[in-house]
DRENLUM-773550 format. One line per 2 residues: number of its first residue (from 1); their letters; for each residue x, y, z of C-alpha. Coordinates in steps of 0.02 Angstrom, whole numbers. Example, Ala and Ser with C-alpha at 12.3 -4.5 7.8 and 13.67 -1.06 7.14 Angstrom:
1) as) 615,-225,390 ~ 684,-53,357
END
This chain:
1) xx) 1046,-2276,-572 ~ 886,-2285,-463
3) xx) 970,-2210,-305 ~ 1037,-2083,-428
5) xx) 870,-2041,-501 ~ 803,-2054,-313
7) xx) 904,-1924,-270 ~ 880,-1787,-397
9) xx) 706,-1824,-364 ~ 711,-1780,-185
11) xx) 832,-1638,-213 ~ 714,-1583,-335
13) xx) 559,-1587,-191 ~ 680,-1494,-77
15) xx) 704,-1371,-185 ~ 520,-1357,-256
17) xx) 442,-1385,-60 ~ 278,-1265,-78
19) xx) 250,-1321,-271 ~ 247,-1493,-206
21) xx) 133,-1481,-78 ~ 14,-1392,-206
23) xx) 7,-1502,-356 ~ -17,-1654,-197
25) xx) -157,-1563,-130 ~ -211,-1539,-301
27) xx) -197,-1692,-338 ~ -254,-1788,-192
29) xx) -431,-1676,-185 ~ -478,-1719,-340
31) xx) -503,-1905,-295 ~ -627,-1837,-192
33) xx) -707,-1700,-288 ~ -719,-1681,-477
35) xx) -591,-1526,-529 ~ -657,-1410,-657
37) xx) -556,-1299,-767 ~ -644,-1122,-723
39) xx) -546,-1149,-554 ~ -410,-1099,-620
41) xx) -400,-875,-636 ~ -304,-864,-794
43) xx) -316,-673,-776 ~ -187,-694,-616
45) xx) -87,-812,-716 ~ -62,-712,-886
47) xx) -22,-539,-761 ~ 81,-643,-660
49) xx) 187,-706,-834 ~ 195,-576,-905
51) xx) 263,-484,-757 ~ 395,-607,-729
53) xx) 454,-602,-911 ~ 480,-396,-917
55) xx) 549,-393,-747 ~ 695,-543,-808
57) xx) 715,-412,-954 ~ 768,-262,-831
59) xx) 884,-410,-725 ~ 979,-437,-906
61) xx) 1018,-264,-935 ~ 1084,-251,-763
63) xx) 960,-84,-749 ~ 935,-85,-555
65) xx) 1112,-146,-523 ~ 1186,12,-621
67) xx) 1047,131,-530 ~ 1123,64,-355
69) xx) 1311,70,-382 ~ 1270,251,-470
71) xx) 1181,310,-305 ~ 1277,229,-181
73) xx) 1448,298,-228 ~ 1354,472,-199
75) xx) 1363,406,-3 ~ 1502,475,107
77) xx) 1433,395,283 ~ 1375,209,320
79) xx) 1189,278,379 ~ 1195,339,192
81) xx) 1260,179,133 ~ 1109,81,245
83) xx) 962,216,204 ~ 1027,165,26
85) xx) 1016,-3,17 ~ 856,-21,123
87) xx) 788,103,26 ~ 814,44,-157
89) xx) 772,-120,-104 ~ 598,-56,-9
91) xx) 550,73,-169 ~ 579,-69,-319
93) xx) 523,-220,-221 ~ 329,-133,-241
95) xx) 376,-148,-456 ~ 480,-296,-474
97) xx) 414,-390,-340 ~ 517,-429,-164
99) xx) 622,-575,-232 ~ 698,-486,-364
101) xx) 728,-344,-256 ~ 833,-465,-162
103) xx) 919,-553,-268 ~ 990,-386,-341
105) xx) 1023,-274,-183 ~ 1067,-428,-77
107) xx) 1217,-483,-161 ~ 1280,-315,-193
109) xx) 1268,-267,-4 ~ 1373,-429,14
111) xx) 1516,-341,-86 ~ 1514,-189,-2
113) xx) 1527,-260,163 ~ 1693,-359,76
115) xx) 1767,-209,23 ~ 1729,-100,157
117) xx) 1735,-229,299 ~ 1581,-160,364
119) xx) 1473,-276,457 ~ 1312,-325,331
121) xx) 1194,-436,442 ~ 1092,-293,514
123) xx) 1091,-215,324 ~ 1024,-379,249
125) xx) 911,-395,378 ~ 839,-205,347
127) xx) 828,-262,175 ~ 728,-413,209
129) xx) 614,-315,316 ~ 594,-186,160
131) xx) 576,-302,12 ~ 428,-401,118
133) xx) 339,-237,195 ~ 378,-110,47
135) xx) 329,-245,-101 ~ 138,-239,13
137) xx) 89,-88,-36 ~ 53,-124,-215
139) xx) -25,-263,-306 ~ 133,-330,-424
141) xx) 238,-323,-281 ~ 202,-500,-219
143) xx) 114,-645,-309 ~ -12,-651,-146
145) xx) -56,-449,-173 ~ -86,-509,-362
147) xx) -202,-637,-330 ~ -329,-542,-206
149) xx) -318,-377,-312 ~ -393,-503,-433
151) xx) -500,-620,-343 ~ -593,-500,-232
153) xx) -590,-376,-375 ~ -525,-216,-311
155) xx) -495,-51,-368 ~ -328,38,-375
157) xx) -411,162,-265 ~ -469,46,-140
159) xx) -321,-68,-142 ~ -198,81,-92
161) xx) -305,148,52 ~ -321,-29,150
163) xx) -128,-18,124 ~ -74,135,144
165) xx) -78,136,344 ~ 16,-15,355
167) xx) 161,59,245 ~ 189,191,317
169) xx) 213,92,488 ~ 329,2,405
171) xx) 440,164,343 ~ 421,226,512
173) xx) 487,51,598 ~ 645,22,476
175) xx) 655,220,485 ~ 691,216,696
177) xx) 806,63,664 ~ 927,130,542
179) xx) 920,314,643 ~ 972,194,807
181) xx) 1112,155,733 ~ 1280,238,744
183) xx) 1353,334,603 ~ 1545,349,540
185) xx) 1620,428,392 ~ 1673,318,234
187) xx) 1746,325,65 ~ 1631,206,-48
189) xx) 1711,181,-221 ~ 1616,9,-316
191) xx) 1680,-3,-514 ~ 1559,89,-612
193) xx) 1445,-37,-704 ~ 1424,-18,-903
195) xx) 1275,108,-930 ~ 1141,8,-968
197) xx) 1071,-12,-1153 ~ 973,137,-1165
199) xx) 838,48,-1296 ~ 797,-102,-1211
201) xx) 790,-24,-1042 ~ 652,96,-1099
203) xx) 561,-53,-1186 ~ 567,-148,-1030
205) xx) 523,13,-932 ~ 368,52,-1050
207) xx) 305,-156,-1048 ~ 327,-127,-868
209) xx) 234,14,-844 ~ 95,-77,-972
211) xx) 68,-234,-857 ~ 55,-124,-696
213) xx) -64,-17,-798 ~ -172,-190,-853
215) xx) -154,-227,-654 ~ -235,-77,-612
217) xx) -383,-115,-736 ~ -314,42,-848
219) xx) -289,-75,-983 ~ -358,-250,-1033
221) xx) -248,-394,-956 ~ -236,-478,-1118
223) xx) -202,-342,-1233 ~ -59,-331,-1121
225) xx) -5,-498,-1117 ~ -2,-503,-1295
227) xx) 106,-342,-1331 ~ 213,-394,-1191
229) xx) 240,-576,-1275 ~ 250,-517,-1471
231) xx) 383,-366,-1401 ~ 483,-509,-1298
233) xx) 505,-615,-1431 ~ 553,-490,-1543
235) xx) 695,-418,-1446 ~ 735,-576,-1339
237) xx) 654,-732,-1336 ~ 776,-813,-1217
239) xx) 683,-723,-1068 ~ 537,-845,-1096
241) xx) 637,-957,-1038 ~ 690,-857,-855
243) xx) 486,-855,-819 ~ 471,-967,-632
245) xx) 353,-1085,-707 ~ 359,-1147,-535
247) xx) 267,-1029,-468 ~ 145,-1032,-601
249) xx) 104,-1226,-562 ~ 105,-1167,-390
251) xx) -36,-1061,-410 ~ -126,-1186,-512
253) xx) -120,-1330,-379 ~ -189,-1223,-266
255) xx) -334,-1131,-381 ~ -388,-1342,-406
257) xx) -352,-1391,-227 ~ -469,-1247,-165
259) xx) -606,-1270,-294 ~ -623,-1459,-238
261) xx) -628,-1403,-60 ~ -757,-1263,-57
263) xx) -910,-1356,-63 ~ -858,-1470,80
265) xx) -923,-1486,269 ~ -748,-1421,343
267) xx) -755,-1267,247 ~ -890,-1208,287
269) xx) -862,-1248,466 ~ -720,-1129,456
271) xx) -811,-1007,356 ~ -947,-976,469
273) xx) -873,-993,628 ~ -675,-906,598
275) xx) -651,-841,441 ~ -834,-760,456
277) xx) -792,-605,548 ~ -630,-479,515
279) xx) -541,-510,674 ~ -548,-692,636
281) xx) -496,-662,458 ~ -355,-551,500
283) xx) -280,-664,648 ~ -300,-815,550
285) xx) -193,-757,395 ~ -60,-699,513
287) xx) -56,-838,604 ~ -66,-970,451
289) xx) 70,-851,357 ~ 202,-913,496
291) xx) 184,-1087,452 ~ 137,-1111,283
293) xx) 216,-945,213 ~ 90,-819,163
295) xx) 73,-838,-23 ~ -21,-1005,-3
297) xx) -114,-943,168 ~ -168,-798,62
299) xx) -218,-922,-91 ~ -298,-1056,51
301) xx) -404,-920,143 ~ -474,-807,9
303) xx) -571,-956,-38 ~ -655,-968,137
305) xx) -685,-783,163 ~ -763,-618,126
307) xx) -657,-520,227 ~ -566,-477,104
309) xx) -470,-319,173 ~ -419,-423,344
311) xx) -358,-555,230 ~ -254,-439,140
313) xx) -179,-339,282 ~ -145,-509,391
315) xx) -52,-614,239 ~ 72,-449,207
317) xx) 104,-426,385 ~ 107,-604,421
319) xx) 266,-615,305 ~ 350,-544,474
321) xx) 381,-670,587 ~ 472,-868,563
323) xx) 603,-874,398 ~ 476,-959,294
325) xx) 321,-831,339 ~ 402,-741,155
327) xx) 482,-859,56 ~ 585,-699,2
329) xx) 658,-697,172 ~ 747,-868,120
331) xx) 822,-790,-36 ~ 922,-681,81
333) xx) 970,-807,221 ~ 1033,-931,108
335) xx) 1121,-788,-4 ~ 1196,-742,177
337) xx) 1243,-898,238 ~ 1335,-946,91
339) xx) 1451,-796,141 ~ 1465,-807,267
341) xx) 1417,-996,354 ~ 1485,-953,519
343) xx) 1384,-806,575 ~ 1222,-899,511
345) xx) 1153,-924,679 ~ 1176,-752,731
347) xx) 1096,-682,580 ~ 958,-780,619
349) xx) 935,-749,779 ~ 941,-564,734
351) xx) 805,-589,603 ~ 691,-679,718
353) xx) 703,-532,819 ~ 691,-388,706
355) xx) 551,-479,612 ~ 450,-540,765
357) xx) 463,-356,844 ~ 388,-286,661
359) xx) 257,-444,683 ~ 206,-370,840
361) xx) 203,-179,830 ~ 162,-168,660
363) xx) 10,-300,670 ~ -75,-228,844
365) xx) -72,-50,783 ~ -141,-100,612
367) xx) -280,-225,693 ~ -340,-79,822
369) xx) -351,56,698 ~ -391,-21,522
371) xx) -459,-195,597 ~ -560,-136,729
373) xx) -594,66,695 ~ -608,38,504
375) xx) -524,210,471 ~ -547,288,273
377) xx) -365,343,280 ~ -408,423,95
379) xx) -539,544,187 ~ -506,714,177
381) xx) -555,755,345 ~ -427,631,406
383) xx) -305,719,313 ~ -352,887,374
385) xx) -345,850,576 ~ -179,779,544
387) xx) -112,941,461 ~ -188,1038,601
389) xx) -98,926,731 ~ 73,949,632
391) xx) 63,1148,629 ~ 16,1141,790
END
C-alpha cells in the first residue's frame, strides 16, 4: 500500500514538475520570510480562470476542430495543407493560448499524415514554432504575456508595439521554411465534422471576446469574471471542472516565493548589477527561459526588474530553444512520440534545430533593433520610409 501510494505520488510530481518546484519554493521561503497575502495578483488569476473556462467551452463544441477540417479540405497541394496547419495553429494560439492551439491542430495533423502518408514531423514542428511565436504577440496568448501585461501595467497600445517587430520576424522565419519546401499535388478528403452548435459557440465567442476585452482594460476584470462564471454555470457547469488549477497554484507559489525573496541581499545584488540595464534584462530571460521554461523565468524576473519591455521580448523568444524553454513544445513531442515512438529522436533533433536557428536569428535581430535602437515601430514616420522603400 505504501509503495503504491509512493508511486502515484511520484508519478504525480512527474507529471506536475514546475507546480512542484513552485509551491517548494513557496514553501521553503516562507521559513525565512513572513508571506503576506497582497503577494498574490488576483487580477492575473481571475483573467487567467476565466480564460481557461471559455476557451474549454469552444474545445467542447469542437469549434476550431470543425473550422480546420472545413478549410483544409479547400487544399489541393501539401504547401496548402502545411500553410494551413501552421497557420490556424499560429492565428488562434494568440486567443486560446499556445497549448490549446496544440492540442487541437496537433492531433489532427497526426491524422492527416495517416491518411495521406505524408511525412508530419517538419509540420508539427512548424506548428510548435507557431503556437510559441504567434501566441507572443498578444497578452491571453500565454500565461507569461498575462502576467506582465498585468504586473508592469501596460496598455494595449504599448503592449502590441514592443511586439509587433518580433512577430512579424517570426511570420517571415516559418514563412521561408514552408516556401523551402517542395510542393506536390493531393486530394485531401477528412469526414466532415458535425457543424458546431451555433448558440453556444457564439456564447463562448462573445465571453471570449469579453475577457480579452477586460485584458485590454476595456472592461473591468471582475465584471468579467462574474458574467463569464454566472453564463458558465448556466449553460455548463461541468467546464469548471476542465479549468488547470495547476497552473493556477503554479502561479501562486511563485507570486509567494517572489514576495519573500524581494527584500533580500541576493536580489538586489542581481537587481542592480544584471537585471538593472535592458541588455542584461533581455539576455537573462532568454537565457533562464532555456532552463527553467519561460513562464516561471518570466514570473522569477519581473520581480527583480524594471525593464520591463526586455523582459517581455526575451521570455517569448526564449520559448525557442531546449524542449522545455515552452512547456507547449512538450504537448507536441509527447503527442508525437506516442505516434510515432520510433522517429522520436529524429523529431527531436529536427526541433532542436529549427528552434535553436529561430533562437538565434530571431533574438539578434530583435536585440539590435528593439534592444539596442529602441525603435517606435507604431511611428508614422517609420511607416512612411518603409512605404517609400517598397514603391521604390
Amino acid at each position: 500500500m505504501k509503495d503504491f501510494s509512493f508511486a502515484k505520488v511520484k508519478m504525480w510530481v512527474k507529471q506536475e514538475l514546475v507546480l512542484t518546484i513552485a509551491l517548494l519554493l513557496g514553501c521553503v521561503s516562507s521559513f525565512f520570510n513572513t508571506p503576506h497575502l497582497y503577494y498574490i495578483d488576483w487580477d492575473v488569476l481571475c483573467v487567467l480562470w476565466a480564460l481557461m473556462v471559455v476557451v474549454a467551452g469552444l474545445k467542447t463544441v469542437k469549434f476550431l476542430d470543425w473550422t480546420a477540417v472545413e478549410l483544409l479540405n479547400c487544399c489541393k497541394t501539401y504547401k496548402q495543407v502545411v500553410v494551413a496547419l501552421v497557420g490556424l495553429t499560429f492565428v488562434s494560439s494568440m486567443f486560446v493560448t499556445n497549448d490549446v492551439a496544440l492540442l487541437t491542430f496537433v492531433p489532427l495533423a497526426l491524422v492527416i499524415g495517416k491518411t495521406i502518408k505524408m511525412d508530419m514531423p517538419q509540420v508539427i514542428i512548424l506548428q510548435t514554432l507557431a503556437a510559441n511565436l504567434g501566441s507572443m504577440f498578444t497578452p491571453p496568448g500565454n500565461p507569461q504575456n498575462l502576467f506582465l501585461y498585468a504586473h508592469y501595467n501596460y496598455s494595449a497600445l504599448g503592449f502590441f508595439k514592443v511586439m509587433l517587430f518580433p512577430t512579424v520576424l517570426s511570420v517571415i522565419y516559418i514563412g521561408v521554411i514552408i516556401y523551402l519546401k517542395r510542393n506536390k499535388e493531393l486530394q485531401l478528403d477528412l469526414p466532415a465534422l458535425a457543424k458546431p452548435d451555433r448558440k453556444l459557440t457564439t456564447i463562448y465567442l462573445v465571453l471570449l471576446a469579453l475577457n480579452v476585452g477586460a485584458v485590454l482594460h476595456l472592461l473591468d476584470k471582475y465584471i468579467a469574471l462574474v458574467i463569464t462564471a454566472v453564463v458558465v454555470l448556466a449553460v455548463n457547469r461541468k467546464l469548471v471542472k476542465e479549468v488547470d488549477y495547476s497552473l493556477l497554484l503554479t502561479f501562486i507559489g511563485f507570486f509567494v516565493f517572489i514576495g519573500n525573496i524581494s527584500h533580500t541581499d541576493l536580489v538586489s545584488y542581481l537587481r542592480d548589477h544584471i537585471l538593472g540595464s535592458t541588455e542584461g534584462t533581455y539576455f537573462a530571460a532568454l537565457i533562464s527561459s532555456q532552463f527553467i521554461s519561460n513562464v516561471p523565468a518570466a514570473m522569477l524576473l519581473a520581480g527583480l526588474t524594471r525593464e520591463a519591455d526586455a523582459l517581455l521580448l526575451g521570455v517569448n523568444i526564449g520559448g525557442l530553444g531546449t524542449l522545455i524553454a515552452s512547456m507547449a513544445s512538450v504537448i507536441s513531442y509527447k503527442l508525437f512520440a506516442a505516434e510515432h515512438p520510433y522517429q522520436a529522436g529524429s523529431y527531436l533533433r529536427m526541433f532542436l534545430f529549427y528552434n535553436f536557428l529561430g533562437l538565434v536569428l530571431i533574438g539578434a535581430v530583435t536585440y539590435f533593433v528593439c534592444v539596442v535602437n529602441y525603435i517606435d515601430y507604431l511611428d508614422v514616420s517609420v511607416f512612411r520610409e518603409m512605404t517609400e522603400y517598397i514603391h521604390f
